[in-house]
C-alpha positions as CSV (number, residue, x, y, z in Angstrom):
1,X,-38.2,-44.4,-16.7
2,X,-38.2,-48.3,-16.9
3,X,-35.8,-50.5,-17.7
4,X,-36.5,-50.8,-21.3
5,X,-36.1,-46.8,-21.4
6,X,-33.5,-46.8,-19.6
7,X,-31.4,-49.3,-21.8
8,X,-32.3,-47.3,-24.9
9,X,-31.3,-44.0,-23.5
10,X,-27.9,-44.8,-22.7
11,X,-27.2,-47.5,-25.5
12,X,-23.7,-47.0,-26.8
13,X,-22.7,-44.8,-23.9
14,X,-19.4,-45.7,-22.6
15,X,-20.9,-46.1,-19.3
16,X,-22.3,-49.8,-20.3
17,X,-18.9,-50.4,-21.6
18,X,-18.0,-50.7,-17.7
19,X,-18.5,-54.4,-16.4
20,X,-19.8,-53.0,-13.0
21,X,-22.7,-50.9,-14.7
22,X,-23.7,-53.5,-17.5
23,X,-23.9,-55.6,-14.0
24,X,-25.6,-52.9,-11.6
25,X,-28.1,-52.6,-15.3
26,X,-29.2,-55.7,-15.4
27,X,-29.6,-56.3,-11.5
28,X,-33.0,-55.9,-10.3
29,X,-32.3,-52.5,-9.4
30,X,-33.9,-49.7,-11.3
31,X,-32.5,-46.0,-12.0
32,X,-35.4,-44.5,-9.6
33,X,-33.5,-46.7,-7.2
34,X,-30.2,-46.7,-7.4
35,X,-29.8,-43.2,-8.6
36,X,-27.2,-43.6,-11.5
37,X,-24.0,-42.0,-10.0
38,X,-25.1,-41.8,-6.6
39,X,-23.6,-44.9,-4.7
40,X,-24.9,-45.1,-1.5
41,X,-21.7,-45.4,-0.1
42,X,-18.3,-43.4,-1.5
43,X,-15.7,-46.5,-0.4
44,X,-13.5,-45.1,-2.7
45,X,-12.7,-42.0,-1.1
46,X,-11.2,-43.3,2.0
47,X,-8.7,-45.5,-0.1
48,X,-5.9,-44.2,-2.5
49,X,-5.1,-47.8,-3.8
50,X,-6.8,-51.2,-4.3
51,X,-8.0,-53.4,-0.9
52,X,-7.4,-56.7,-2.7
53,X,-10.1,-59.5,-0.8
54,X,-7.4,-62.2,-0.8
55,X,-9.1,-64.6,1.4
56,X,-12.3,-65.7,2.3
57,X,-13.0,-68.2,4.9
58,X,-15.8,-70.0,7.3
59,X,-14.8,-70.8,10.5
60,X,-16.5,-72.7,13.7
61,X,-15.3,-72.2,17.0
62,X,-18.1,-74.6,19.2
63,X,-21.3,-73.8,17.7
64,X,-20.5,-70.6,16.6
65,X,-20.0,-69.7,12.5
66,X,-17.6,-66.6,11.6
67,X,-16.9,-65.2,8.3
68,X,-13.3,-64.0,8.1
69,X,-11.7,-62.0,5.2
70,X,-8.6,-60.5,4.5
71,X,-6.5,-58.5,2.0
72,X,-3.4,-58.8,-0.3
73,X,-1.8,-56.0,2.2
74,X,-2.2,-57.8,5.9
75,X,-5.8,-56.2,7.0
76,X,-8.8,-58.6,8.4
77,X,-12.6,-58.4,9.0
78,X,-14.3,-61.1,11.0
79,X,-18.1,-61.0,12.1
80,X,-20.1,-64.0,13.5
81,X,-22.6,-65.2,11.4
82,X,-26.5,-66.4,11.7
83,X,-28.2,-69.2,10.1
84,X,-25.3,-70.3,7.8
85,X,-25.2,-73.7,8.3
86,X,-28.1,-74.5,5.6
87,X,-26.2,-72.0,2.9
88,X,-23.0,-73.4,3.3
89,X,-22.8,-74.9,-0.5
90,X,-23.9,-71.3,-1.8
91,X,-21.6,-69.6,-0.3
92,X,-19.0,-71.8,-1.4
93,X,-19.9,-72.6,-4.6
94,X,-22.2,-69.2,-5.6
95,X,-21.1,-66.3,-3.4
96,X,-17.3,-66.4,-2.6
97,X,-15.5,-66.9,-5.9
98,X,-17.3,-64.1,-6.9
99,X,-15.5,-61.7,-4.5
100,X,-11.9,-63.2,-4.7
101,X,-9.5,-60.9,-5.8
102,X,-11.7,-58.6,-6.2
103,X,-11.2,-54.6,-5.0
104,X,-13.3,-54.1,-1.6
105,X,-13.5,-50.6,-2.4
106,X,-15.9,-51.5,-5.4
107,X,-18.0,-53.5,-2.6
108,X,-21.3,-51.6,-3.9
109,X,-20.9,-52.6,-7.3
110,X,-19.7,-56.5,-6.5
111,X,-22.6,-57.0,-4.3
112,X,-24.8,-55.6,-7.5
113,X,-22.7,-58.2,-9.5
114,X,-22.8,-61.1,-7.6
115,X,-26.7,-61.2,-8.1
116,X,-26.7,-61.6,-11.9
117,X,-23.2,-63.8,-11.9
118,X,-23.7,-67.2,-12.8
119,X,-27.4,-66.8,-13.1
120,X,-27.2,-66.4,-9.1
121,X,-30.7,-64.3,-9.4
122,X,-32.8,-68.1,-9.7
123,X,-31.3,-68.4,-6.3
124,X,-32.1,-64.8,-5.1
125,X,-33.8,-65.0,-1.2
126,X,-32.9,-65.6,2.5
127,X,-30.6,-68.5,1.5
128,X,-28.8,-66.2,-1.1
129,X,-28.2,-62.8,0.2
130,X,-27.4,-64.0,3.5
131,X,-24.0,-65.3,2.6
132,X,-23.6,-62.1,0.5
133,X,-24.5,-60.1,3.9
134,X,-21.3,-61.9,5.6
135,X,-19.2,-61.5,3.0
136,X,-19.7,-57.6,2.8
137,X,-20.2,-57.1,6.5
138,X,-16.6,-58.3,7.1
139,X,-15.0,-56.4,4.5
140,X,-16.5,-53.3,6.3
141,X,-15.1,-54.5,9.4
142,X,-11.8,-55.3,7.1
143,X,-11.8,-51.7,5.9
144,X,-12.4,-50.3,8.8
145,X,-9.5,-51.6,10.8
146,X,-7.4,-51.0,8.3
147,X,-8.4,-46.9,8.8
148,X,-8.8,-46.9,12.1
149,X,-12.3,-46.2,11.6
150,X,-15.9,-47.4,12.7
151,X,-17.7,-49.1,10.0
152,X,-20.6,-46.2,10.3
153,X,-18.0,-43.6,9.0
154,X,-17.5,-45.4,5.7
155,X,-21.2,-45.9,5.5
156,X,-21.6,-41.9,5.6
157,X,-20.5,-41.0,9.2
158,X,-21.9,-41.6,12.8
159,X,-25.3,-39.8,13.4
160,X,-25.3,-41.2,16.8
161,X,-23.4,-43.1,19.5
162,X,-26.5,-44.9,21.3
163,X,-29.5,-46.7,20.3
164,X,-32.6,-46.9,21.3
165,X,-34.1,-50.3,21.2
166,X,-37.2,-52.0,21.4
167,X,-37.3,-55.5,23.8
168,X,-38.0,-58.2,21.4
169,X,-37.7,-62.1,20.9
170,X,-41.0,-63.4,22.3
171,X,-42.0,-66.2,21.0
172,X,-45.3,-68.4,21.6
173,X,-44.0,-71.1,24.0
174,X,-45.2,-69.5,26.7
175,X,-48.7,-68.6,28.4
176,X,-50.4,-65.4,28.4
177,X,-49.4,-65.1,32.0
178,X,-45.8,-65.9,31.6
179,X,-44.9,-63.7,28.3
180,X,-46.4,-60.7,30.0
181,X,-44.4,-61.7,33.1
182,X,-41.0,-61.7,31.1
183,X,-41.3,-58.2,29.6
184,X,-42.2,-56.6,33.3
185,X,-38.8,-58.2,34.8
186,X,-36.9,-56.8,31.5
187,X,-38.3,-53.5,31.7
188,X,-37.1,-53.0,34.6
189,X,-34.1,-54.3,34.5
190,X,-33.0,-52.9,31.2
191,X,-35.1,-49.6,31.2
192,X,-36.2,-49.9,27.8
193,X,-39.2,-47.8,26.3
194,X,-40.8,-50.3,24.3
195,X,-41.5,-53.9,24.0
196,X,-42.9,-56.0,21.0
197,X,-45.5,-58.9,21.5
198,X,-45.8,-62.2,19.2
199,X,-49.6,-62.2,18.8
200,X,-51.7,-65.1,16.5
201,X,-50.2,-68.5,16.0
202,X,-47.7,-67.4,13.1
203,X,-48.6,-68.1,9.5
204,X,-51.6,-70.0,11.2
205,X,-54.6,-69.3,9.4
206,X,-56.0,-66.9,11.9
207,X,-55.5,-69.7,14.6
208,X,-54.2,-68.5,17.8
209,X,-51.2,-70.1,19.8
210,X,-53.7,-71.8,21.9
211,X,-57.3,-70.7,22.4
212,X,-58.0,-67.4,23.6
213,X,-53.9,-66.8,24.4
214,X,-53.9,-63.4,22.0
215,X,-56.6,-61.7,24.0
216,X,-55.2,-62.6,27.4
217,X,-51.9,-61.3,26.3
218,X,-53.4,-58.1,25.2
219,X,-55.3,-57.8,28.4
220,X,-52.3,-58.3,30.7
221,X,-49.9,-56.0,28.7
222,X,-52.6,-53.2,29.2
223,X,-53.0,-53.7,32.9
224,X,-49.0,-53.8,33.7
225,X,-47.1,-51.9,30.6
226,X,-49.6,-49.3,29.4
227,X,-49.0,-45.9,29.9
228,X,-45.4,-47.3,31.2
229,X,-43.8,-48.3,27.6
230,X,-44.9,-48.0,23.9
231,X,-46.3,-51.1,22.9
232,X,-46.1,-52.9,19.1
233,X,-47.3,-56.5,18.0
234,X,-46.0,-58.7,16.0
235,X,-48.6,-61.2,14.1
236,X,-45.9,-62.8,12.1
237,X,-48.7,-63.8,9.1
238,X,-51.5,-65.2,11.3
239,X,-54.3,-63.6,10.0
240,X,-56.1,-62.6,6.7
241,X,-57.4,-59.0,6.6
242,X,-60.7,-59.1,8.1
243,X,-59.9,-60.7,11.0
244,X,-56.2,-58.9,11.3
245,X,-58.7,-54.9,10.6
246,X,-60.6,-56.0,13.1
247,X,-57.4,-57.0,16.0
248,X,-56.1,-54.0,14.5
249,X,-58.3,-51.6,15.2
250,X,-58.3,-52.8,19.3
251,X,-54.7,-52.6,19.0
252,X,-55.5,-48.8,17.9
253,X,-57.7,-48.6,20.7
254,X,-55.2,-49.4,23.3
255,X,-52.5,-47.2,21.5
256,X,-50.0,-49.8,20.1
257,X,-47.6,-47.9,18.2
258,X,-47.3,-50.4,14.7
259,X,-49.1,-53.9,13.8
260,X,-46.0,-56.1,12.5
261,X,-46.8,-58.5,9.5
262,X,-50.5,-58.6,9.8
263,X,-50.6,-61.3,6.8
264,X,-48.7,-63.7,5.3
265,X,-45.6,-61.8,4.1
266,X,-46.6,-63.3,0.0
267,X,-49.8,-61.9,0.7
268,X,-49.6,-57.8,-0.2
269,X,-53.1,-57.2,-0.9
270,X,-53.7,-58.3,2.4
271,X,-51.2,-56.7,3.9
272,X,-52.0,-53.1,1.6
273,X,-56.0,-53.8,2.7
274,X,-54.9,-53.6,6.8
275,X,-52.9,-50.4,5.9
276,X,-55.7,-48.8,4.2
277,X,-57.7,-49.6,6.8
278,X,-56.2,-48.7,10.1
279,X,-55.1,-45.7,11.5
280,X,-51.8,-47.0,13.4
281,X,-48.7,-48.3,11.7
282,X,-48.4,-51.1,9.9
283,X,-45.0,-52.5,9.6
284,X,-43.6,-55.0,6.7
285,X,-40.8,-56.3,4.9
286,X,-38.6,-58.7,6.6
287,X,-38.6,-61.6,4.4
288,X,-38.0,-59.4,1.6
289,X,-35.0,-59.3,-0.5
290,X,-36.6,-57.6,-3.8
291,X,-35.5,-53.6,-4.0
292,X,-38.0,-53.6,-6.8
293,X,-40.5,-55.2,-4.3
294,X,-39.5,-52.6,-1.5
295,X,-40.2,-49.6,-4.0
296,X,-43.6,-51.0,-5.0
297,X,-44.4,-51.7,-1.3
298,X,-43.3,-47.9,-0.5
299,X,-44.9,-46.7,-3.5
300,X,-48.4,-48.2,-3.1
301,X,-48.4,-48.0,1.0
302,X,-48.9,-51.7,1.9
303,X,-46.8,-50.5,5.2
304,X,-45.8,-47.5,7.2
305,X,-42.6,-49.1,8.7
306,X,-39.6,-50.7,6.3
307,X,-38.5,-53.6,8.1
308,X,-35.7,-55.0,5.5
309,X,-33.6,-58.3,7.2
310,X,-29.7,-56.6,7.4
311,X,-28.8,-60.5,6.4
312,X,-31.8,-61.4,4.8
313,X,-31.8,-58.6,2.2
314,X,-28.6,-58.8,1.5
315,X,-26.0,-56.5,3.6
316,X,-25.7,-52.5,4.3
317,X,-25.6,-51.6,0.8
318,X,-29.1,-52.8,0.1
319,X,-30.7,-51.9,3.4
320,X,-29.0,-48.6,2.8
321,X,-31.1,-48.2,-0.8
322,X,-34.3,-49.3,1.3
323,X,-34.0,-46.8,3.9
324,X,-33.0,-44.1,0.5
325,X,-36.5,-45.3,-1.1
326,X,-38.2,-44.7,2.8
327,X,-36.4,-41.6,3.4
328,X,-37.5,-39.9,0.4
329,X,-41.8,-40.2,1.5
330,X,-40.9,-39.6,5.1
331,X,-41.1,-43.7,6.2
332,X,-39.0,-45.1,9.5
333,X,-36.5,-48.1,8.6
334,X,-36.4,-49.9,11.6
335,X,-34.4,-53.6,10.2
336,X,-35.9,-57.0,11.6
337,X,-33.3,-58.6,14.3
338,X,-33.2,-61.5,15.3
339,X,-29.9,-61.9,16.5
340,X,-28.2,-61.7,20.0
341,X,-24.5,-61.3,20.7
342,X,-21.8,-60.2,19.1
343,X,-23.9,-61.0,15.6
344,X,-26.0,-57.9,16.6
345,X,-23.5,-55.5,15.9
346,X,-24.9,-54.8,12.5
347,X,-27.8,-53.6,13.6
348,X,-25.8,-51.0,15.8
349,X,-23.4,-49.8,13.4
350,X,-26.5,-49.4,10.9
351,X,-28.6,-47.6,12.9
352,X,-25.7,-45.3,13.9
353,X,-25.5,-44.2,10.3
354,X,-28.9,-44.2,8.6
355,X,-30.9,-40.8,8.9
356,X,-34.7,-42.0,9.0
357,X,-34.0,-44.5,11.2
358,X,-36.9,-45.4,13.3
359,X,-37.4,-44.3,17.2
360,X,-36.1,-47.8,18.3
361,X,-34.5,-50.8,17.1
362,X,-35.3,-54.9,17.8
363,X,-33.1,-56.3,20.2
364,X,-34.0,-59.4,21.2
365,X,-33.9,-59.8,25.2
366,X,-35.6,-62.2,27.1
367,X,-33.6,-62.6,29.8
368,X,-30.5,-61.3,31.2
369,X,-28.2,-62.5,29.0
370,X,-24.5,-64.4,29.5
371,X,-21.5,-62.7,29.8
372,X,-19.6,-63.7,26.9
373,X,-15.4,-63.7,27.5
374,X,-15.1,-64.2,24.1
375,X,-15.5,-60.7,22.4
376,X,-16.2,-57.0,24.0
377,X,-18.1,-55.2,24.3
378,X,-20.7,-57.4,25.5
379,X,-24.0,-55.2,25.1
380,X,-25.8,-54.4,28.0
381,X,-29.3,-52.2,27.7
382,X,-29.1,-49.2,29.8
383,X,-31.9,-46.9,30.4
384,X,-33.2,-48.1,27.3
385,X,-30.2,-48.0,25.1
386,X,-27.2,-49.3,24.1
387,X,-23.8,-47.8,23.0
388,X,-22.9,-48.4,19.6
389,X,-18.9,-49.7,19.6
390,X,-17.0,-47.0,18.9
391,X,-13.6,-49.2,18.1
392,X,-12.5,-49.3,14.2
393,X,-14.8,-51.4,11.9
394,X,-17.9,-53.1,13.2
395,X,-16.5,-52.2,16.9
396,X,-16.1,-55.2,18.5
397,X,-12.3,-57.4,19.6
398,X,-12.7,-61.1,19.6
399,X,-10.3,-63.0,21.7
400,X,-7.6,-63.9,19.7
401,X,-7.6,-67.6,21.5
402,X,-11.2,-68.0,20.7
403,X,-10.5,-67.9,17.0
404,X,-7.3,-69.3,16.7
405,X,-8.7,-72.2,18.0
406,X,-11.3,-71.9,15.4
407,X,-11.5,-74.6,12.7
408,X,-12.1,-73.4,9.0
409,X,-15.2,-75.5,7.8
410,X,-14.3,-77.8,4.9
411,X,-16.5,-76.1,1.8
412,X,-17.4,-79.1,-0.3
């Protein structure tokens, strides 16, 4: 059914009388997505009365950003943020007032309203949802301090208590020689299974890094980590189809497990011709913050691995609906991470909780990383995997020193 269908088929039902479904209507969300009176999460079973959002607020404490919320009745969520500083004024201005006063437990439908609020869709991307993705991943860690319970039990319960993960965070800075060198030294320090290569010269026009650096990789890789760990690579939009079918097809060759963002990420055609024609996995989607884009993407098998963004596309809630669309043709969801520190528990907590959930996630590790005295657990890779924080809400304690000494950021 479309949209046009679906508005006549219900017209003058008391259902569109409801502010949150005229909203979660005219989102760009379709019935075939969001399943009309199937939330993806139940918030309100675990709450007998309201869990008023009574404050919002940004703080700094050095160059860290932290998104704090709390209720009318006492309870708090706080989660560090990523790339913030450049949203600021929507967040302020676009994203906060929206969720004031409002009832957390209707989180699924205020994150549906927030979109069409204001007009706030002209503004819908990276710059957007990210600010949204705060706001709802502290009021899961609000909500689950105040029951005592990890964030992945209100998202439908805990599937599992560790998680595999993937080393990521290469970049292109570095010779041949040298990247290959890091992921030997972290694979055997951490244990890990897999590892993920930057490839190309990112969105470069089929240009590589610097000459000839993509096939010395590849070559060096095979000779230390083949047969050892799975292998992916990332091209982050280098290349146009032909030349990414035909550095796909030796990736096949030498058994990489997916080929990550082939072509630009605007490009789909490209992106749907390298699927059609390889064998191995192609894996997309982490600019995206369309679910209508994600369901045509799915639909018309221009990848084989859903990559959404947990900040980019907006939060748990929408990842949730991405991994529903990829769970229902048999697809992995395995969210883009970028992160490191305590802002990487959101990939933890989601992966605890999502059912098709891909054999690893990204963590990025290039080195062993600092001990941090500021929040626990810090998360160290063992044997390949690492414990998802079993304390209430998104799992992790932040020293109450650290953020008292915080400064709330002026929002202009």
């Amino acid at each position: 059914m479309n949209r046009r269908g679906f508005f006549k088929a219900t017209a003058g039902s008391a259902l569109l009388t409801n502010q949150a479904s005229r909203a979660r209507a005219a989102s760009d969300m379709g019935p075939e997505i969001l399943d009309y009176g199937k939330p993806v999460f139940n918030l309100y079973k675990f709450f007998d009365a309201p869990v008023k959002i009574a404050s919002i607020e940004l703080l700094q404490a050095h160059n860290q950003f932290f998104l704090r919320t709390r209720s009318s009745d006492g309870a708090e969520g706080v989660i560090q943020t990523k790339d913030i500083v450049d949203y600021i004024q929507i967040l302020a201005h676009r994203v906060m007032p929206h969720f004031l006063g409002k009832d957390a437990r209707d989180l699924e439908h205020l994150v549906d309203e927030v979109y069409v609020a204001n007009s706030n869709y002209k503004l819908a991307g990276q710059e957007f949802w990210c600010p949204v993705a705060y706001i709802e991943q502290s009021l899961f860690d609000l909500m689950g301090k105040a029951l005592k319970k990890p964030a992945g039990e209100l998202m439908g319960g805990v599937l599992r208590k560790e998680i595999p993960v993937y080393l990521s965070g290469s970049g292109r800075d570095t010779t041949a020689e040298e990247e290959v060198e890091v992921y030997v030294r972290e694979v055997e320090r951490t244990g890990a299974k897999a590892v993920k290569f930057k490839i190309g010269g990112r969105m470069s026009d089929n240009r590589d890094a610097y000459p000839e650096r993509t096939d010395k990789l590849l070559e060096l890789a095979h000779r230390k980590l083949a047969g050892k760990v799975t292998l992916m690579a990332d091209a982050n939009g280098s290349y146009d189809a032909k030349n990414a079918i035909e550095l796909g097809k030796r990736l096949q060759e030498m058994k990489y497990l997916w080929f990550e963002e082939p072509c630009p990420w605007e490009e789909l055609s490209e992106t749907k011709k390298v699927a059609d024609a390889l064998d191995m996995k192609v894996a997309f989607g982490e600019q995206d913050s369309s679910l209508w884009l994600f369901q045509w993407m799915i639909d018309n098998k221009v990848m084989d691995v859903v990559q959404p963004d947990l900040n980019y596309n907006g939060g748990f809630i929408r990842a949730a609906r991405v991994a529903r669309m990829a769970r229902k043709v048999n697809m992995w969801i395995c969210p883009h991470d970028t992160q490191t520190g305590a802002a990487t528990v959101n990939i933890l907590q989601f992966a605890a909780t999502t059912p098709n959930i891909g054999p690893w996630m990204e963590y990025v590790s290039r080195k062993t990383p600092k001990k941090e005295s500021w929040y626990s657990p810090n998360f160290d890779i063992k044997d390949g995997v690492i414990p998802v924080p079993p304390g209430p809400g998104m799992g992790l304690e932040f020293d109450p020193d650290f953020l008292k000494n915080a400064a709330v950021v002026k929002l202009a």
